[in-house]
C-alpha positions as CSV (number, residue, x, y, z in Angstrom):
1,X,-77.1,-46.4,-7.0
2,X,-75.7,-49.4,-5.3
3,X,-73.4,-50.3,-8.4
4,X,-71.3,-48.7,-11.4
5,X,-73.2,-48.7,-14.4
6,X,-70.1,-47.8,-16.4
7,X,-67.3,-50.7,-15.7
8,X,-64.3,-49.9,-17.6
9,X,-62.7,-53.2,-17.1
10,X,-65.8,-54.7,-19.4
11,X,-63.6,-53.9,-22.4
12,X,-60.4,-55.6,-20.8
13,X,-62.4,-59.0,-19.3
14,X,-60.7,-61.3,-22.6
15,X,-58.2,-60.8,-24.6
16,X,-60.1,-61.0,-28.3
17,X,-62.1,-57.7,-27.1
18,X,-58.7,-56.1,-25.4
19,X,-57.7,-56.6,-29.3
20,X,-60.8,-55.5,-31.0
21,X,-60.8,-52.3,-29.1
22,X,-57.2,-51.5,-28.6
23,X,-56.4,-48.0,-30.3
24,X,-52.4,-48.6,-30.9
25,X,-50.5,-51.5,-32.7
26,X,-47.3,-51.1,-34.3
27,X,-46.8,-53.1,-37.8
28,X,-43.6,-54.2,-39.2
29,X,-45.1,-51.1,-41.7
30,X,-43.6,-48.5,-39.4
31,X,-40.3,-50.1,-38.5
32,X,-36.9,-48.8,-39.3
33,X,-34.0,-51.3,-39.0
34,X,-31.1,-49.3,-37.3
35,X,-27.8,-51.3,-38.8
36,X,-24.1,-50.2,-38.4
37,X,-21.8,-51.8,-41.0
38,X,-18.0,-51.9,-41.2
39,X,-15.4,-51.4,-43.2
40,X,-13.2,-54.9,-42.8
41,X,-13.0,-58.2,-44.4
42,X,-15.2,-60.0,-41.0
43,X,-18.6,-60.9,-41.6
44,X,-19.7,-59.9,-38.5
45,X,-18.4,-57.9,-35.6
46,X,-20.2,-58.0,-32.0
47,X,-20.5,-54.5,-30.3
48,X,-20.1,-55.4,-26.9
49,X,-22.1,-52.9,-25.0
50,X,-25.3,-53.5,-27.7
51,X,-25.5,-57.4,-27.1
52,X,-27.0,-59.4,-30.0
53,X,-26.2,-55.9,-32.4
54,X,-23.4,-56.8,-34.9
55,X,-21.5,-54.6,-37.4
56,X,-21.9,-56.1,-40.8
57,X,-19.5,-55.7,-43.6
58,X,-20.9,-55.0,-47.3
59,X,-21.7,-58.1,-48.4
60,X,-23.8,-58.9,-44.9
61,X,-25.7,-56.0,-45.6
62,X,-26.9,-56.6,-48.5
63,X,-27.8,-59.9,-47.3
64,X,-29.5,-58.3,-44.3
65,X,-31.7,-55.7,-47.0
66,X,-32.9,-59.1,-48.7
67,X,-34.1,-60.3,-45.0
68,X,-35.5,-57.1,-44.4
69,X,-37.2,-57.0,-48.0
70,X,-38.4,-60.3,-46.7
71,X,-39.6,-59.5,-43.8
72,X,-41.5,-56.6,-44.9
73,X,-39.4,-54.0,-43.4
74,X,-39.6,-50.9,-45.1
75,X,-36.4,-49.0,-44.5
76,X,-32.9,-49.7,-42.9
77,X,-30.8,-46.7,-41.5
78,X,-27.1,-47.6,-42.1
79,X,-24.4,-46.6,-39.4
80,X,-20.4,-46.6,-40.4
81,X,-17.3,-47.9,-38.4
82,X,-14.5,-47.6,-40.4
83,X,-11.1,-48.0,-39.6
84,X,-9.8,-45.6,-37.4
85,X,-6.9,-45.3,-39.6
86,X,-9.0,-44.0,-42.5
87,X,-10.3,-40.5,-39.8
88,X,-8.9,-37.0,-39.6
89,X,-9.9,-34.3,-38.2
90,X,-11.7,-33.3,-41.4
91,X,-13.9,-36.3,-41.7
92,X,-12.2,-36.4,-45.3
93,X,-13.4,-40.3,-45.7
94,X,-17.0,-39.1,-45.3
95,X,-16.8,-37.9,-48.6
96,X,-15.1,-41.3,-50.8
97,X,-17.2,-41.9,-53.3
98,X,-15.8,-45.6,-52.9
99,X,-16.1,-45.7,-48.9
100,X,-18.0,-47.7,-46.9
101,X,-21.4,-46.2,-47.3
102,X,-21.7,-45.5,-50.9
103,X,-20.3,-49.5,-51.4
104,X,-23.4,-50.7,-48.9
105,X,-25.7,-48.6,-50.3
106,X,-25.2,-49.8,-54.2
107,X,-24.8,-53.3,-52.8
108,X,-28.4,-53.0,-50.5
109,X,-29.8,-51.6,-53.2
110,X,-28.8,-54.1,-55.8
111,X,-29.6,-57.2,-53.7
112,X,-33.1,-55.6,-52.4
113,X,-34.2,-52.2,-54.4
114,X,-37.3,-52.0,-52.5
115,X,-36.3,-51.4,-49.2
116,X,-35.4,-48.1,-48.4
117,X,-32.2,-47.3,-47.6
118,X,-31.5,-43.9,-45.3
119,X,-28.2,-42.4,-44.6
120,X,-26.8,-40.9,-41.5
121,X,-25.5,-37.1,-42.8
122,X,-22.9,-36.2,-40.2
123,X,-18.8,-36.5,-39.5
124,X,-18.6,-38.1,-35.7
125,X,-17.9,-41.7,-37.8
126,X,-15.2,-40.0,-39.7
127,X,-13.3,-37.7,-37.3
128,X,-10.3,-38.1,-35.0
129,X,-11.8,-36.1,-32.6
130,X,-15.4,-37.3,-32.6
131,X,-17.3,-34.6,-33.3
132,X,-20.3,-34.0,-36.0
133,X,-18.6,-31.6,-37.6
134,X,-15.5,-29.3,-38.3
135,X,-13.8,-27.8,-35.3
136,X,-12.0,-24.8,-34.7
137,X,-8.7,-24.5,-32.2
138,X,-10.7,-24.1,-29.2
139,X,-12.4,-27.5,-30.1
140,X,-16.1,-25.2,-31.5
141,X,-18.0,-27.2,-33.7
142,X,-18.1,-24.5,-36.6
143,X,-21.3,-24.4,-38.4
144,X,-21.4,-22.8,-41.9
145,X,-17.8,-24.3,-42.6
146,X,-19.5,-27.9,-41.4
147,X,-22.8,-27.0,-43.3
148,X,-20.4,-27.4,-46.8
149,X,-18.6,-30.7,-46.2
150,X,-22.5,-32.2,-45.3
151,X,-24.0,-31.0,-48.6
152,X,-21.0,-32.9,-50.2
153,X,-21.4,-35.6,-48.4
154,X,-25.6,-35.8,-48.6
155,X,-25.0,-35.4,-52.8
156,X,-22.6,-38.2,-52.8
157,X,-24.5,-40.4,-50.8
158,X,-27.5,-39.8,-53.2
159,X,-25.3,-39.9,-56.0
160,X,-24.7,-43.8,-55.1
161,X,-28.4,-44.6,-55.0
162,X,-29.6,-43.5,-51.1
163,X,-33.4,-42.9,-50.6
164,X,-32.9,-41.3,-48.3
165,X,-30.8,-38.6,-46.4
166,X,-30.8,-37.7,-42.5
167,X,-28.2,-35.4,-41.4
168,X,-28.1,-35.8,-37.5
169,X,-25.5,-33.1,-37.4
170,X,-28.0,-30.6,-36.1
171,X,-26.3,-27.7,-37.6
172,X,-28.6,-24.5,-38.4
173,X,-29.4,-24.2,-42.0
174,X,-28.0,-27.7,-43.5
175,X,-31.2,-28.6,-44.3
176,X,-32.1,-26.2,-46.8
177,X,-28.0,-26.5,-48.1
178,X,-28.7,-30.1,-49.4
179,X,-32.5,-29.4,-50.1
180,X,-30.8,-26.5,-52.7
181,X,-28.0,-28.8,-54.0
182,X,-30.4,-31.7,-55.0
183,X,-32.6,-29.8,-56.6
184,X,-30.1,-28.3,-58.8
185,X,-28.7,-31.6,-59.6
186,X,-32.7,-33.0,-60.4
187,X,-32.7,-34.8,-57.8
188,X,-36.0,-33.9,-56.9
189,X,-37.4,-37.2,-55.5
190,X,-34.5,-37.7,-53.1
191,X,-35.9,-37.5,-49.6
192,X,-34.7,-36.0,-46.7
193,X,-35.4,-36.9,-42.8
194,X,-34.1,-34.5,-40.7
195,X,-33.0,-35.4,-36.9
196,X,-34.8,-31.9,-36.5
197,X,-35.0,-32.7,-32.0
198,X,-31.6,-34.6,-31.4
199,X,-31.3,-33.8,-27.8
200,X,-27.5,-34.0,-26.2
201,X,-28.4,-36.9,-24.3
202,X,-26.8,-39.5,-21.7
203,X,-28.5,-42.4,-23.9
204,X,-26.0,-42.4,-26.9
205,X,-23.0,-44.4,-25.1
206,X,-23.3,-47.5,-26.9
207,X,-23.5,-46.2,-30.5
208,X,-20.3,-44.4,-30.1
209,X,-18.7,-47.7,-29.2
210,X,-20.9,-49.4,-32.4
211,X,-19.0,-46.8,-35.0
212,X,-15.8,-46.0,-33.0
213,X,-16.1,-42.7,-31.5
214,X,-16.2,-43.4,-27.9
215,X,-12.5,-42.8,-27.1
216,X,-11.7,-40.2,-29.6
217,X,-14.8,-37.9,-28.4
218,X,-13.2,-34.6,-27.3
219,X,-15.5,-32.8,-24.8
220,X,-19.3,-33.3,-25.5
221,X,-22.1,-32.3,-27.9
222,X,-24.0,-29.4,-26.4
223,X,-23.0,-26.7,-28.6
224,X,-24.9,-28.0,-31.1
225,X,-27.5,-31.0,-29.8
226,X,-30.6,-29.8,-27.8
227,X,-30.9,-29.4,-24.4
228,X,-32.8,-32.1,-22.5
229,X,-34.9,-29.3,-20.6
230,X,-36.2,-27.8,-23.9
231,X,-39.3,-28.6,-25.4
232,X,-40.7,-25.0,-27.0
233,X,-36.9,-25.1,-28.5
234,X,-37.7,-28.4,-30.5
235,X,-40.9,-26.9,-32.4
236,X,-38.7,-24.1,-33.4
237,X,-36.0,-26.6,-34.9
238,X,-38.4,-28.7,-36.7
239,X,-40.4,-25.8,-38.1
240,X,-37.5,-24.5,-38.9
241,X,-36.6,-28.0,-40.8
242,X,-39.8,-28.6,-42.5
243,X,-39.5,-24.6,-44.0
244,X,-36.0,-25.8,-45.3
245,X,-37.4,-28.8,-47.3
246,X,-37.5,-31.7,-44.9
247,X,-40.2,-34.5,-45.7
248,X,-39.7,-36.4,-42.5
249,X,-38.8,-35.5,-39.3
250,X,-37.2,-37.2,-36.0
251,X,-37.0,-37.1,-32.5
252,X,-34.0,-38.4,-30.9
253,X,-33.9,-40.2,-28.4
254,X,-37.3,-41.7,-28.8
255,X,-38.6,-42.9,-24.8
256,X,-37.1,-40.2,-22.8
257,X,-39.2,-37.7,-25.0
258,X,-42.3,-39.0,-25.9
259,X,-43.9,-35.6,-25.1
260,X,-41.7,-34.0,-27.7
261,X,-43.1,-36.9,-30.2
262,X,-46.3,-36.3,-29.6
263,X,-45.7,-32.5,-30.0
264,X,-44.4,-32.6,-33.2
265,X,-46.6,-34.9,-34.6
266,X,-49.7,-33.0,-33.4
267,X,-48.4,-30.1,-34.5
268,X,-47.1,-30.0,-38.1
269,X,-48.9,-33.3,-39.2
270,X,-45.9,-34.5,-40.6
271,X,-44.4,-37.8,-40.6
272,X,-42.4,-37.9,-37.7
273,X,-39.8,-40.5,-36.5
274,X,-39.1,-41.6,-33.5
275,X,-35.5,-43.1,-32.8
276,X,-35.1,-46.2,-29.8
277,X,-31.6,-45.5,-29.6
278,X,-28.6,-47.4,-28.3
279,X,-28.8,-46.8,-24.5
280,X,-32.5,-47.5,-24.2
281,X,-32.2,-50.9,-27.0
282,X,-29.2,-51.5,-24.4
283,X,-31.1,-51.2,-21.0
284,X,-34.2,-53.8,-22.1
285,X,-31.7,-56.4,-23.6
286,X,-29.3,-56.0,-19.9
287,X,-32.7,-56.2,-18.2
288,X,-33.8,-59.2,-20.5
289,X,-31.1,-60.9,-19.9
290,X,-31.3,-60.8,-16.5
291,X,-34.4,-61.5,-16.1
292,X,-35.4,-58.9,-14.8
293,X,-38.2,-58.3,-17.4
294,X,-40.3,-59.7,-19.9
295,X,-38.0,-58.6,-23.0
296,X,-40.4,-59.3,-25.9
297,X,-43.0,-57.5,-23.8
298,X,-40.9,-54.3,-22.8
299,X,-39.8,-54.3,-26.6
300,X,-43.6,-54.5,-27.8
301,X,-44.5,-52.2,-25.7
302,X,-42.0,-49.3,-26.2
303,X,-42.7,-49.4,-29.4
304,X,-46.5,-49.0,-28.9
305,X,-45.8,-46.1,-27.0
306,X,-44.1,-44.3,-29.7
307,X,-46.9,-45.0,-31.9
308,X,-49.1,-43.8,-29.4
309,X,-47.8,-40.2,-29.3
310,X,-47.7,-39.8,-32.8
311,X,-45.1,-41.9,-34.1
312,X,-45.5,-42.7,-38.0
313,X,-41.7,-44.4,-37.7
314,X,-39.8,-46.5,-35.3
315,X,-36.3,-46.8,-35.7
316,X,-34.9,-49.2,-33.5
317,X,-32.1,-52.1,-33.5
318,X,-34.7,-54.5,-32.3
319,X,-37.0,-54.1,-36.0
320,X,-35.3,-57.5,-37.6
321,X,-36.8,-59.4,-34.2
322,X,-39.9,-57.0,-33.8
323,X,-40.4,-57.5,-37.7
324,X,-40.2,-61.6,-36.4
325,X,-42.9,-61.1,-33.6
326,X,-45.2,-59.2,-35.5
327,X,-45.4,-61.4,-38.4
């Protein structure tokens, strides 16, 4: 047979049947607009290692939720830098019921009550020493004592109107903790998204500069975030998770462990998230900027490959411009 009769590239010869037949699109449906806010009287404050990503005080959040609601964004997952003067090495502002986050969240809410608004359940914004949770003397994250301050914090967060709550602390048994305390406080419809496969990766430098905690981080995370070699480790945590009461869970980072998305997802079948975190948003823009790459297309095209392994969310600082592109 002098000739192929199957030609692969038939379906790729135009672009209207590369569209007809492509299997993976993301929509401004599965986008989750990553957002740090701040605790000062400025507008706006640039984050200099996350070009184009500002911290926004109150009142430019809750513009921001009405160009979300506009732009069809579903959700926006609120970040805090507050002023450093405000941490100790108890996290205690983490738990003002007037603080930063329960004043965005009332404010979001008000200006733009049908966009979701999730909240980050941890301490590294609040502490001196940078760290998700208590510490002991010889600087050991302690769990059960952390596990406490994080159901206080998740009930006072829902208290002030969140949607949801996603402690990223990944300490063993917090889930359940604030599942138990919201039901007993009938607040049964208050969801909770838990960062079930955080991994203690290298791609977190610019957040910690976006909230503050870059300087004041005392040794590193790997008592308590997941090892990057581990995969079989991360079903574990999530099952683990989704026995506890989770309804969502995420994978963090999100293109470094694409195998771990699609592992999830295919194996509980439930909505899993997929964070594009600060090192990797920081990378294409550096790489966009120099011209190095086709930014729109690298940010398109991350996104579809989270969707392709199994992705039902995309949380990502690029949502406001993907939400933009995708019209």
């Amino acid at each position: 047979m002098p000739f192929p009769l199957s030609r692969p590239r038939r379906n790729r010869q135009t672009d209207w049947v590369r569209r007809m037949v492509r299997e993976t699109m993301p929509t401004t449906d599965d986008l989750v607009w990553a957002m740090i806010v701040h605790d000062g009287d400025d507008a706006r404050e640039p984050v200099s290692s996350m070009p184009g990503v500002e911290r926004l005080n109150v009142r430019e959040a809750a513009k921001a939720a009405k160009r979300a609601q506009k732009l069809g964004i579903p959700a926006i997952a609120i970040f805090p830098h507050i002023n450093p003067a405000k941490k100790d090495e108890q996290g205690s502002e983490a738990l003002n019921p007037s603080g930063l986050i329960p004043q965005c969240i009332k404010a979001m809410k008000d200006a733009a009550p049908d966009v979701g608004v999730i909240c980050d359940v941890a301490l590294d914004p609040f502490t001196t020493h940078g760290h998700d949770g208590l510490i002991d003397e010889a600087g050991y994250v302690l769990n059960d004592a952390t596990t406490k301050v994080l159901v206080r914090q998740a009930l006072m967060q829902a208290e002030a109107g969140a949607d949801v709550l996603a402690p990223s602390d990944m300490m063993d048994g917090r889930v359940g903790a604030i599942r138990d305390t919201l039901e007993v406080a009938d607040m049964h419809n208050v969801l909770i998204c838990s960062y079930a496969a955080k991994y203690a990766s290298a791609f977190y430098g610019p957040y910690r500069d976006a909230i503050g905690s870059s300087g004041a981080l005392k040794g590193d995370k790997k008592t308590y975030q997941m090892d990057p070699g581990n995969g079989f480790e991360a079903l574990r945590e999530v099952r683990l998770d989704i026995e506890e009461g989770a309804d969502m869970v995420m994978v963090k980072p999100g293109l470094a462990y694409l195998d771990i998305v699609h592992r999830v997802s295919s194996e509980f079948n439930v909505p899993t998230l997929a964070f594009q975190v600060s090192g990797e948003y920081a990378m294409i823009r550096a790489a966009g900027m120099n011209g190095w790459i086709d930014e729109d297309r690298a940010i398109l095209e991350t996104l579809m490959c989270f969707k392709r392994a199994g992705a039902a969310g995309l949380v990502t600082y690029f949502a406001e411009r993907m939400a933009m592109a995708l019209g």
